[in-house]
N, C-alpha and C positions, 0 to 999 in steps of 0.2 A: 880073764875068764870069758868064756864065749857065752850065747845067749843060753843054751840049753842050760849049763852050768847053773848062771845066775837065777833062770825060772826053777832050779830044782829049789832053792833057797825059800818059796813064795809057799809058807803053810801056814793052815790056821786064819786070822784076822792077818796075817803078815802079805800085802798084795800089791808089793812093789818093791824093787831092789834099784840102789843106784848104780848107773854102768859109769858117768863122768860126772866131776864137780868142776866146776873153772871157775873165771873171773866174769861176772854179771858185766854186761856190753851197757854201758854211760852213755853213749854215742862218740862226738866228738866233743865233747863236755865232761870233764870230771866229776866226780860224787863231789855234793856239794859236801863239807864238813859238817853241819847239823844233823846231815840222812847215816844210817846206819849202812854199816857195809851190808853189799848183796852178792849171793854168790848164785852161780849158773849151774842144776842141776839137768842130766839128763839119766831118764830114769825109764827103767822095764818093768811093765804089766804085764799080766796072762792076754790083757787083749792089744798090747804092743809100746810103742815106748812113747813117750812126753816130757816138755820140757818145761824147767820152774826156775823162776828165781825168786830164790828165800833171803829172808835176812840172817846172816852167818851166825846168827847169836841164836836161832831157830837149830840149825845144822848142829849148832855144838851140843847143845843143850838136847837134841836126839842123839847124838853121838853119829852122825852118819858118815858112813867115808863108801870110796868105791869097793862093792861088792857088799853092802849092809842091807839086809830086807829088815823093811819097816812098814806101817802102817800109810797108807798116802793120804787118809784123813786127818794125821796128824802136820800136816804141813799147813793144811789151811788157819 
């Protein structure tokens, strides 16, 4: 989907859509095994796009995949 697409998606309390999810950057160090996996969102607002890393147990439990408008105060 292109950007118009995705911003037509953003109604209501709904004021953010995700355009990519990937794999949260460790550096060159692996996730330790105690920490929770973390995934890399990049995501489109009415006032332009930002980038988060959530913990994937966040992501599931909104149900978010590319192309989902959601609320972006539910990520904090």
């Amino acid at each position: 989907m292109d950007q118009e697409q995705l911003l037509f998606k953003l109604r209501g309390d709904l004021d953010a859509v995700v355009m990519q999810i990937g794999e949260a950057d460790y550096g060159c160090e692996e996730r330790p095994e105690e920490e929770e996996r973390r995934v890399f969102l990049r995501i489109l607002t009415r006032r332009g796009q930002v980038c988060r890393e959530v913990p994937e147990p966040l992501l599931e439990r909104l149900g978010l995949e590319e192309g989902t408008a959601f609320r972006l105060k539910d990520l904090s």
